[in-house]
N, CA, C and O atoms as a printed pandas DataFrame, in Angstrom:
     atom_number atom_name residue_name chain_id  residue_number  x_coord  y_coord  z_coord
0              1         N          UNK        A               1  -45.034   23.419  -18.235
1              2        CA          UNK        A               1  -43.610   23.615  -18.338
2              3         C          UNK        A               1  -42.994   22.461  -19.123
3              4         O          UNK        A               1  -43.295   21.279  -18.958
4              5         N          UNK        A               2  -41.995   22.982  -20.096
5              6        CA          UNK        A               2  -41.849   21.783  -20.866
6              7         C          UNK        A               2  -40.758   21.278  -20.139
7              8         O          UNK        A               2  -40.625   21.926  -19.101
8              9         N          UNK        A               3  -39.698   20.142  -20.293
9             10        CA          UNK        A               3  -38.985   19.297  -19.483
10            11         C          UNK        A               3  -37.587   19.062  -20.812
11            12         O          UNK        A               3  -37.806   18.430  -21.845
12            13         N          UNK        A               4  -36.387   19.626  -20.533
13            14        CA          UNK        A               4  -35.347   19.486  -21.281
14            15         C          UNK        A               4  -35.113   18.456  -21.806
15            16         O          UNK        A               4  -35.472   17.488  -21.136
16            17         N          UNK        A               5  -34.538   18.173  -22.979
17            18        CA          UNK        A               5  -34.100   16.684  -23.318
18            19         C          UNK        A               5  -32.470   16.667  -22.093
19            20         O          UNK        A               5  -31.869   17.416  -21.324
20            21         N          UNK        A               6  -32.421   15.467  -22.559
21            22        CA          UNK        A               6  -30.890   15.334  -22.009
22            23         C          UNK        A               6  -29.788   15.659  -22.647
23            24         O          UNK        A               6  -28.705   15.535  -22.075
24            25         N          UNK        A               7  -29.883   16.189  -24.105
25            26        CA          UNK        A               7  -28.980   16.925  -24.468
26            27         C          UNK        A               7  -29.136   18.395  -24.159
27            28         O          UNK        A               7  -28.275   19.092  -23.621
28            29         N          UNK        A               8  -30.398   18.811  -24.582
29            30        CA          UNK        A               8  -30.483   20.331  -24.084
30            31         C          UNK        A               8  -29.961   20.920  -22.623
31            32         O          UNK        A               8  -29.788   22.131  -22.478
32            33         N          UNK        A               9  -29.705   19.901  -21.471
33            34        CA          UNK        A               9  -29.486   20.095  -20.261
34            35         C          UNK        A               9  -28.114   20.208  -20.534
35            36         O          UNK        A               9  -27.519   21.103  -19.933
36            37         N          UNK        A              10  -27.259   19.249  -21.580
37            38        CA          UNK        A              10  -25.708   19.802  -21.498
38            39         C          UNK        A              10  -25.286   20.568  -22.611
39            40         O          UNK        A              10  -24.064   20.620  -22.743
40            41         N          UNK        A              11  -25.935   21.152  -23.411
41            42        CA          UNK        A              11  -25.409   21.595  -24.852
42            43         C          UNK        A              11  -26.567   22.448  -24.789
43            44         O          UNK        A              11  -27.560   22.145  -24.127
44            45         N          UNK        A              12  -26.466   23.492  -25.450
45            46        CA          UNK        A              12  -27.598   24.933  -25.499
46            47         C          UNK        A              12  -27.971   24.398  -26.848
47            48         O          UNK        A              12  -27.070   24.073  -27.622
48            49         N          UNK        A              13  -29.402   24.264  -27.233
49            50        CA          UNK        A              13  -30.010   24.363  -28.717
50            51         C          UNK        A              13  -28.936   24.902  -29.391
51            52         O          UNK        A              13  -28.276   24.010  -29.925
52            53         N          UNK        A              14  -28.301   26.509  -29.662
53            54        CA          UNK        A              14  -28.120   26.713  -30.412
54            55         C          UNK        A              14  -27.076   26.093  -30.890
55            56         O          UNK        A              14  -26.994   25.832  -32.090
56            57         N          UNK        A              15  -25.995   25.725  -29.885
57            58        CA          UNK        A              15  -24.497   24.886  -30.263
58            59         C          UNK        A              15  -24.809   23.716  -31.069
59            60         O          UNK        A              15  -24.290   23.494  -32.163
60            61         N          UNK        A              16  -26.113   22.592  -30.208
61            62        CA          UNK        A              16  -26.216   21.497  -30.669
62            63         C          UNK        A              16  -26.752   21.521  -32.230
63            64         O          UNK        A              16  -26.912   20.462  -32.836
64            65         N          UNK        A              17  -26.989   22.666  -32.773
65            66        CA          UNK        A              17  -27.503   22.783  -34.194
66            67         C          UNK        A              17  -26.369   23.410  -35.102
67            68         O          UNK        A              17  -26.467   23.567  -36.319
68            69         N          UNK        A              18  -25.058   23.810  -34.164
69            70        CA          UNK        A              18  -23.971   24.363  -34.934
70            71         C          UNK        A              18  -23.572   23.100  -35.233
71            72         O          UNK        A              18  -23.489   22.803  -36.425
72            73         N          UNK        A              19  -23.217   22.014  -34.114
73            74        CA          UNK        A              19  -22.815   20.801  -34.180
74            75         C          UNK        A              19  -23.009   19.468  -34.964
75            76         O          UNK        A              19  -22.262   18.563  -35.336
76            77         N          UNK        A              20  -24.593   19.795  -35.071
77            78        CA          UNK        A              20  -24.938   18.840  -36.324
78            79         C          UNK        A              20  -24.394   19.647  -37.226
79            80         O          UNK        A              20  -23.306   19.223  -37.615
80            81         N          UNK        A              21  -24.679   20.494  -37.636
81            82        CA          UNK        A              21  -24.523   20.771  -38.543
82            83         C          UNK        A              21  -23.284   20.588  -39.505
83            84         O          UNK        A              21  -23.379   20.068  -40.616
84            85         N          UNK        A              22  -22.020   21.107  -38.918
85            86        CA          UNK        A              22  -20.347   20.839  -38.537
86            87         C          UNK        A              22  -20.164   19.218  -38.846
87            88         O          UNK        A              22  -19.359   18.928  -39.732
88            89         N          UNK        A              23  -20.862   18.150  -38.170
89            90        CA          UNK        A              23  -20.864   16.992  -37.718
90            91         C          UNK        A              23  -21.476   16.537  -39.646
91            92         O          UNK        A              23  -20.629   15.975  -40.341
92            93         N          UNK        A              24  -22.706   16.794  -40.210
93            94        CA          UNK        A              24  -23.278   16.702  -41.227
94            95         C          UNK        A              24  -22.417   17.170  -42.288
95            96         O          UNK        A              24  -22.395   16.353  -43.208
96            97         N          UNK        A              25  -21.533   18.428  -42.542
97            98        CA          UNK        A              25  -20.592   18.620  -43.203
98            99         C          UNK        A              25  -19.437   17.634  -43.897
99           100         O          UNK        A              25  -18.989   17.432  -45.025
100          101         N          UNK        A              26  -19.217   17.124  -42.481
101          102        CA          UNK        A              26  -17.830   15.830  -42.023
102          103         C          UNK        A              26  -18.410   14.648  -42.700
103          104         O          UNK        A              26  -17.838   13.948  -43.535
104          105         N          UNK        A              27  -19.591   14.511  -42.251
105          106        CA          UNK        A              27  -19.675   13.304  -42.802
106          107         C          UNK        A              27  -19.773   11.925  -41.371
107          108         O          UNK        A              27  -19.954   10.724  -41.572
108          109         N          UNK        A              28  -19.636   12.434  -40.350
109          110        CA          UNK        A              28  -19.725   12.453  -39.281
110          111         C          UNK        A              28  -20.645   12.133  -38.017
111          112         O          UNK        A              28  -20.473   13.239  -37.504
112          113         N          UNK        A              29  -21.262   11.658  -37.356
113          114        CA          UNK        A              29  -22.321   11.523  -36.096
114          115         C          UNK        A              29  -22.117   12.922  -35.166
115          116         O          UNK        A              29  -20.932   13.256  -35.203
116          117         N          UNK        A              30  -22.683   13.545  -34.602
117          118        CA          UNK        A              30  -22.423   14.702  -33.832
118          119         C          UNK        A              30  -22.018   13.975  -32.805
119          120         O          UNK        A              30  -20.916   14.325  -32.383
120          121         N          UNK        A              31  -22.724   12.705  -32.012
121          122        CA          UNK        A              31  -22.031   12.278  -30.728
122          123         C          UNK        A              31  -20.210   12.057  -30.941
123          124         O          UNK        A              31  -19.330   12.373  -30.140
124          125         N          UNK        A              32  -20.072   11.450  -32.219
125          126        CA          UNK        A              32  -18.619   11.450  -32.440
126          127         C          UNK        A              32  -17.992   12.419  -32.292
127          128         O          UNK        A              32  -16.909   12.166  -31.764
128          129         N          UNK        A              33  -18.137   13.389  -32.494
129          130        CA          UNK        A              33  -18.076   14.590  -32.579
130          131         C          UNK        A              33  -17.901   15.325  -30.958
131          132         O          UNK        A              33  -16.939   16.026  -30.644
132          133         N          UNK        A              34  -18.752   15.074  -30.287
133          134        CA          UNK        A              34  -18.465   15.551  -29.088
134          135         C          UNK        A              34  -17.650   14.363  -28.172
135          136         O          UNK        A              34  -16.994   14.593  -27.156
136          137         N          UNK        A              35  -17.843   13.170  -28.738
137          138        CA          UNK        A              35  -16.954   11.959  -27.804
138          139         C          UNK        A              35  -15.780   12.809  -28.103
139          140         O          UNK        A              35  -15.271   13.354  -27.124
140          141         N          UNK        A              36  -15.154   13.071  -29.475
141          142        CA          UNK        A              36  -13.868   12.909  -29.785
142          143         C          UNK        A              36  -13.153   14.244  -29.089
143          144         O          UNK        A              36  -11.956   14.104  -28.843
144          145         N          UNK        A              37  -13.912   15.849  -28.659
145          146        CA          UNK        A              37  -14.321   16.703  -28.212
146          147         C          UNK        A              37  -13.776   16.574  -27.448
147          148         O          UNK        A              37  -12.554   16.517  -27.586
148          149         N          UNK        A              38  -14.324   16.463  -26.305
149          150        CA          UNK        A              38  -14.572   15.636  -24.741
150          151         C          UNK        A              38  -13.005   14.912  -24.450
151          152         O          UNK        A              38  -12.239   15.273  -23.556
152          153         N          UNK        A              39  -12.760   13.852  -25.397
153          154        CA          UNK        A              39  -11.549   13.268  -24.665
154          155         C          UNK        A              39  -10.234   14.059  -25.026
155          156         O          UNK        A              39   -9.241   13.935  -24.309
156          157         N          UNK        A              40  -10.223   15.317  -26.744
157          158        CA          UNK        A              40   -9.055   15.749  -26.512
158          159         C          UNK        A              40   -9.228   17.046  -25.092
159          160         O          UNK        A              40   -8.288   17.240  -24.322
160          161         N          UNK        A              41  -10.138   17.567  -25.007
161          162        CA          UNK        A              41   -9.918   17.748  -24.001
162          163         C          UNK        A              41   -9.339   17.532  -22.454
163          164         O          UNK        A              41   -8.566   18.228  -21.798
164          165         N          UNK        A              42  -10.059   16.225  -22.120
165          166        CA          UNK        A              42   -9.506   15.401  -21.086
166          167         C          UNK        A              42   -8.127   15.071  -21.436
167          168         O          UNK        A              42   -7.308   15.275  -20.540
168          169         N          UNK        A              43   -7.676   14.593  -22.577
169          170        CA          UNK        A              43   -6.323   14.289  -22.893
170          171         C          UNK        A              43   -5.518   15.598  -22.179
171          172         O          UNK        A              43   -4.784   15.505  -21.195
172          173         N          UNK        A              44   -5.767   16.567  -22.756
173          174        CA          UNK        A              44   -4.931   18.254  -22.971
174          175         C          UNK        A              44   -4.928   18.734  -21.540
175          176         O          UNK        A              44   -4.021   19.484  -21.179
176          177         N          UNK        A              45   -5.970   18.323  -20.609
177          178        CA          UNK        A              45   -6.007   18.481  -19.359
178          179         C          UNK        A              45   -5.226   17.516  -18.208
179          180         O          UNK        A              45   -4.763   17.787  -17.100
180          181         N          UNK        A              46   -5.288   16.414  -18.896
181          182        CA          UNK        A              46   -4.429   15.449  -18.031
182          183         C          UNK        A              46   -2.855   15.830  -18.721
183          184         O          UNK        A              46   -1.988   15.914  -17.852
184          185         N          UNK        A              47   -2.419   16.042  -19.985
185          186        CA          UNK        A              47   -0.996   16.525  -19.711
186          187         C          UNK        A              47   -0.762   17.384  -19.637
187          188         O          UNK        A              47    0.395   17.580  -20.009
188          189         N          UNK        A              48   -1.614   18.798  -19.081
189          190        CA          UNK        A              48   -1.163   19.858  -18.380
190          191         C          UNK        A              48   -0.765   19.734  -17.262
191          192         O          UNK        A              48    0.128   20.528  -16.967
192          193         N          UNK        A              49   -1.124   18.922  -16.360
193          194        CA          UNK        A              49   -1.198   18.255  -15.054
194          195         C          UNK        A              49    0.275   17.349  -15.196
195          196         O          UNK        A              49    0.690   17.088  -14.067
196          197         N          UNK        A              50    0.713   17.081  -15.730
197          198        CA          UNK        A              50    1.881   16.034  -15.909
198          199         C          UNK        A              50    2.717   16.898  -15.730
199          200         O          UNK        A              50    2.322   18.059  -15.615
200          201         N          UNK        A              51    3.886   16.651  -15.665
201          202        CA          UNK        A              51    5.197   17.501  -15.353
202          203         C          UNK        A              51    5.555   16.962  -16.626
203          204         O          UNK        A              51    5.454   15.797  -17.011
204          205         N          UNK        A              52    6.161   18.372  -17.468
205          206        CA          UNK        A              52    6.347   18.571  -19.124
206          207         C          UNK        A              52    7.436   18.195  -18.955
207          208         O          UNK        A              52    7.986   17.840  -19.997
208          209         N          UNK        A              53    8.418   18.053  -17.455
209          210        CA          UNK        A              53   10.080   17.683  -17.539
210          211         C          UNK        A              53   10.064   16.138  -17.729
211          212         O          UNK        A              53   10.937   15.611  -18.418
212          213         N          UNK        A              54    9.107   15.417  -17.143
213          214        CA          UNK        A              54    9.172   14.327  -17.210
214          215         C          UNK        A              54    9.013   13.392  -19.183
215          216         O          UNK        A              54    9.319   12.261  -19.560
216          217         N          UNK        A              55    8.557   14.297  -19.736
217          218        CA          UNK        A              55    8.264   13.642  -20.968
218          219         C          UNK        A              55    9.932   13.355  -22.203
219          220         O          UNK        A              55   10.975   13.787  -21.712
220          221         N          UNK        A              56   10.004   12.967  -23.028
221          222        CA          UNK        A              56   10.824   12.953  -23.790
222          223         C          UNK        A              56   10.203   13.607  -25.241
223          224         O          UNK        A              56    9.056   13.539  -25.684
224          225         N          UNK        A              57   11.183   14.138  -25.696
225          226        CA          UNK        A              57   11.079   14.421  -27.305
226          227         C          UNK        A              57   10.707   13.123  -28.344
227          228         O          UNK        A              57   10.510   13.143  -29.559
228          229         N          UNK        A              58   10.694   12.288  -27.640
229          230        CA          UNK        A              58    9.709   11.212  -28.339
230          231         C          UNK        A              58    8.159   11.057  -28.401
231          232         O          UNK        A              58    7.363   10.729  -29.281
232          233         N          UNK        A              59    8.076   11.404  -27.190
233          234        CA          UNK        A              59    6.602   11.394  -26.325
234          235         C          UNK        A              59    6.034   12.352  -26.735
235          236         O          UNK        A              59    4.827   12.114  -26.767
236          237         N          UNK        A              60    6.285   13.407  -27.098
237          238        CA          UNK        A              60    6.409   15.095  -27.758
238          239         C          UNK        A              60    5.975   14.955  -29.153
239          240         O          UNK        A              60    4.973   15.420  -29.698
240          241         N          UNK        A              61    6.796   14.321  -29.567
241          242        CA          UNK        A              61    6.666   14.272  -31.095
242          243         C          UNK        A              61    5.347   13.242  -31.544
243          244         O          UNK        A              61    4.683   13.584  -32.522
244          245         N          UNK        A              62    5.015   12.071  -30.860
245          246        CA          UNK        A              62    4.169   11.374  -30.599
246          247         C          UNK        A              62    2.604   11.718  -30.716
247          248         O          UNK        A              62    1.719   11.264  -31.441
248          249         N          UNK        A              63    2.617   12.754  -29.661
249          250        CA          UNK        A              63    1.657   13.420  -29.288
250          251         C          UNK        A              63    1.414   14.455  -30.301
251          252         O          UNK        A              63    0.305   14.256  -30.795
252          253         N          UNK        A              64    1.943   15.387  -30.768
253          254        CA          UNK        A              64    1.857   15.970  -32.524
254          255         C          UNK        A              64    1.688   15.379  -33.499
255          256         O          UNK        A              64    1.168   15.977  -34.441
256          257         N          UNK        A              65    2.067   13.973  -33.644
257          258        CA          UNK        A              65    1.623   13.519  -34.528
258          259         C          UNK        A              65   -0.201   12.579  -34.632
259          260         O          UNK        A              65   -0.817   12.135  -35.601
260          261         N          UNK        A              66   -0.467   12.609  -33.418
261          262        CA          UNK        A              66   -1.765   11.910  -32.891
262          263         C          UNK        A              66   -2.662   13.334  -33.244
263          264         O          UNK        A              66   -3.396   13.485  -34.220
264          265         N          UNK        A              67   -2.437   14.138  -32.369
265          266        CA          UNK        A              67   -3.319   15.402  -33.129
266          267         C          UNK        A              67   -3.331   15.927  -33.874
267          268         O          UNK        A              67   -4.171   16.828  -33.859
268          269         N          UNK        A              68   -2.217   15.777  -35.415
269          270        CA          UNK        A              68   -2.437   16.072  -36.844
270          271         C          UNK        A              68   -3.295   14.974  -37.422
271          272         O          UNK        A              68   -3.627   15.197  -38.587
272          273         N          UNK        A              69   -3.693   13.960  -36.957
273          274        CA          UNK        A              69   -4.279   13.262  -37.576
274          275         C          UNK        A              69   -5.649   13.078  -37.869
275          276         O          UNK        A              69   -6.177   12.248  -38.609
276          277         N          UNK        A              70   -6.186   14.041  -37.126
277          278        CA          UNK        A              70   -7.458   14.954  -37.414
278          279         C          UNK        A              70   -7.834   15.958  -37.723
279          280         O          UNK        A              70   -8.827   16.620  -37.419
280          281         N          UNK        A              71   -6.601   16.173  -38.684
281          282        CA          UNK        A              71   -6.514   17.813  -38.277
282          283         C          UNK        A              71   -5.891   17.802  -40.002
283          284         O          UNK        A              71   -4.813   17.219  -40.120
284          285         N          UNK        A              72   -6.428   18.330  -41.159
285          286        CA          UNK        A              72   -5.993   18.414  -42.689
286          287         C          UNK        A              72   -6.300   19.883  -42.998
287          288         O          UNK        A              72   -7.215   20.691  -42.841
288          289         N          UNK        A              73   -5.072   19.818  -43.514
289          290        CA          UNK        A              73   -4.953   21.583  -44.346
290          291         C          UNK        A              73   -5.775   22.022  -45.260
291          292         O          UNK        A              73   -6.304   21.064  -45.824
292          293         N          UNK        A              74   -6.163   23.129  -45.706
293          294        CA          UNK        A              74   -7.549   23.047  -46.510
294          295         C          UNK        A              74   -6.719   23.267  -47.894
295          296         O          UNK        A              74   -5.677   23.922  -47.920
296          297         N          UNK        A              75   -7.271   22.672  -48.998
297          298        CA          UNK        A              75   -6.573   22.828  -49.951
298          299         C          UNK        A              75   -5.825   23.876  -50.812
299          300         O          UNK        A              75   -6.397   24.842  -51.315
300          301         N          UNK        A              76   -4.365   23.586  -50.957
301          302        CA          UNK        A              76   -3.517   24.530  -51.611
302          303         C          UNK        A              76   -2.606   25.228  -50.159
303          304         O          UNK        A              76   -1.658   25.985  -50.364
304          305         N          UNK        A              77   -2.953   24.933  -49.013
305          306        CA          UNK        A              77   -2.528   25.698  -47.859
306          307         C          UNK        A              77   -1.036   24.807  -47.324
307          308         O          UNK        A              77   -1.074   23.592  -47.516
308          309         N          UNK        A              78   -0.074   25.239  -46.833
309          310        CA          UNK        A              78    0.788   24.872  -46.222
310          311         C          UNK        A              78    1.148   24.726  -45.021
311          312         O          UNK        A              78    0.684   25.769  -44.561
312          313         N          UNK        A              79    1.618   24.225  -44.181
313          314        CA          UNK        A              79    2.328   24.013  -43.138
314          315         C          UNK        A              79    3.316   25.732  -42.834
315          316         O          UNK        A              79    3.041   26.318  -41.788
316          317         N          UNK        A              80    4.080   26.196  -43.519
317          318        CA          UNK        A              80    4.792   27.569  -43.494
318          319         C          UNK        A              80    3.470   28.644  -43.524
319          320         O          UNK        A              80    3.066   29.318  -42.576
320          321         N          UNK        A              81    2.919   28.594  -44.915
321          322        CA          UNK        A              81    2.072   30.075  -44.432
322          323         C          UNK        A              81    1.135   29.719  -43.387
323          324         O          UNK        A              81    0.377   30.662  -43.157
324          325         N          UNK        A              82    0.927   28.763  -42.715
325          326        CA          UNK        A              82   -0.087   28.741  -41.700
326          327         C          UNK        A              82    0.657   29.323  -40.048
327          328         O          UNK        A              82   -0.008   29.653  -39.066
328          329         N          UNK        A              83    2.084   29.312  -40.140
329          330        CA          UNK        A              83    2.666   29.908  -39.433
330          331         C          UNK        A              83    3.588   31.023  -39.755
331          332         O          UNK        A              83    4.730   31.073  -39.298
332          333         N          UNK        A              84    3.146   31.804  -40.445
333          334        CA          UNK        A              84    3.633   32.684  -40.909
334          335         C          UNK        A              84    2.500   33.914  -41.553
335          336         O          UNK        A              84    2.627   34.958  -42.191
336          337         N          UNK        A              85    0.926   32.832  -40.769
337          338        CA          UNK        A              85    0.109   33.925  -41.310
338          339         C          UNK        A              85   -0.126   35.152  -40.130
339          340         O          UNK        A              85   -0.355   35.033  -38.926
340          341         N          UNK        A              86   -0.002   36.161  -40.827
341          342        CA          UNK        A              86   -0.413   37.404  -39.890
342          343         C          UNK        A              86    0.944   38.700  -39.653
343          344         O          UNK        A              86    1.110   39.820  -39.172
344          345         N          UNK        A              87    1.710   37.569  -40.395
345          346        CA          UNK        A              87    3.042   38.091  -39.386
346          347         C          UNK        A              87    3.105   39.527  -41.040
347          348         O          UNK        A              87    2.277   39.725  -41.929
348          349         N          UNK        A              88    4.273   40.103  -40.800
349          350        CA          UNK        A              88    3.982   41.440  -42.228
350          351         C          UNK        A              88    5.377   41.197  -42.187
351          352         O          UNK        A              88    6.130   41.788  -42.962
């Protein structure tokens, strides 16, 4: 019987080969990749849990601007048709 690595025990082969792969694209480490993963998650989960009354439109705006910052439009694309795609 063979014996899992310690990634295979948390990540299925096939993901962890989507992931390099994704990760190899970027330019990237795959662990970075799942660190960075992992904490917006935890982030997105701990301020669901927060009371949204308590925040300010500073804190708001803050927080949009921290998660555009990984986040680039693919070229020629906009900010409008990306919200405006689908619609007729």
């Amino acid at each position: 019987m063979k014996m899992q690595s310690h990634w295979e025990q948390l990540i299925p082969p096939s993901l962890l080969a989507e992931i390099e792969a994704r990760a190899a694209a970027e330019h990237r480490s795959a662990s970075e990749m799942l660190r960075e993963a992992v904490e917006d998650y935890l982030r997105e989960r701990r301020g669901r849990s927060a009371n949204i009354s308590e925040r300010t439109p500073k804190e708001a705006a803050a927080r949009i601007l921290d998660r555009r910052k990984r986040h680039v439009l693919p070229e020629g694309e906009t900010i409008r048709e990306l919200m405006t795609y689908g619609r007729a």
